[in-house]
C-alpha positions in Angstrom: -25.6 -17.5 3.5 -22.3 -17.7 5.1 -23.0 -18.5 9.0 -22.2 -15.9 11.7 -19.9 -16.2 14.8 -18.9 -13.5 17.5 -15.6 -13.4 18.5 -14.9 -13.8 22.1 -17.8 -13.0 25.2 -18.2 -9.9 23.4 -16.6 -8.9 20.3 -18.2 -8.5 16.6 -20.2 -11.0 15.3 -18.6 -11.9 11.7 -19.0 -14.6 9.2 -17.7 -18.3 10.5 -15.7 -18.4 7.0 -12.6 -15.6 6.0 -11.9 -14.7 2.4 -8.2 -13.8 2.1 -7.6 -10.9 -0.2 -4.0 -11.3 -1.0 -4.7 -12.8 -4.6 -6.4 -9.6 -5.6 -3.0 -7.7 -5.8 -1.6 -9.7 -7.8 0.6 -12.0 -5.5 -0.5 -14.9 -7.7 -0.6 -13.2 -11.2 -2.0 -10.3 -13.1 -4.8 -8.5 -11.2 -7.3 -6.7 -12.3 -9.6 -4.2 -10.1 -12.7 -4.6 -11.3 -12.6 -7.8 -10.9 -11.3 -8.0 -7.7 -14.1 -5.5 -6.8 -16.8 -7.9 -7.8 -15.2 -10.6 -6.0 -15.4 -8.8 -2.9 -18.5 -7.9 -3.5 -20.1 -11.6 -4.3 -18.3 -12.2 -1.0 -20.3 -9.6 0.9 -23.4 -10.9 -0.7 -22.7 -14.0 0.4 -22.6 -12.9 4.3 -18.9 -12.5 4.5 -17.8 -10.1 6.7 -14.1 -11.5 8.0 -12.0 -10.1 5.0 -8.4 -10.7 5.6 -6.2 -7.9 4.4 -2.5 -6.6 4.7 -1.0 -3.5 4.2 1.8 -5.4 2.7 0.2 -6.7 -0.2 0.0 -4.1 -2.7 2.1 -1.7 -1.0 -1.1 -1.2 1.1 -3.4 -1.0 -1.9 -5.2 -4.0 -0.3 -5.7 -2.2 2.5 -7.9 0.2 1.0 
């Protein structure tokens, strides 16, 4: 399990490690959904909770 941190006195607690998302549109090489949806989901499994996304990637696809 991915350990926790909360951000500041009293922001959201999320996981200590990020996953960056911008590989899963593609920026890299092909993409594929489904199985940029399981990775996201293994992450979330895992304890992630700090995603890192961008409207940019995608044309805001990553975003969503």
């Amino acid at each position: 399990m991915i350990p926790q941190r909360t951000l500041g006195k009293d922001g959201p607690t999320v996981s200590a490690i990020g996953y960056g998302a911008m590989g899963l549109e593609g920026y890299y090489g092909a993409a594929d959904e489904t199985n940029a949806v399981a990775v996201l989901n293994h992450v979330l499994d895992a304890g992630g909770t700090f995603i890192d996304t961008a409207d940019a990637y995608g044309s805001g696809h990553n975003e969503t």
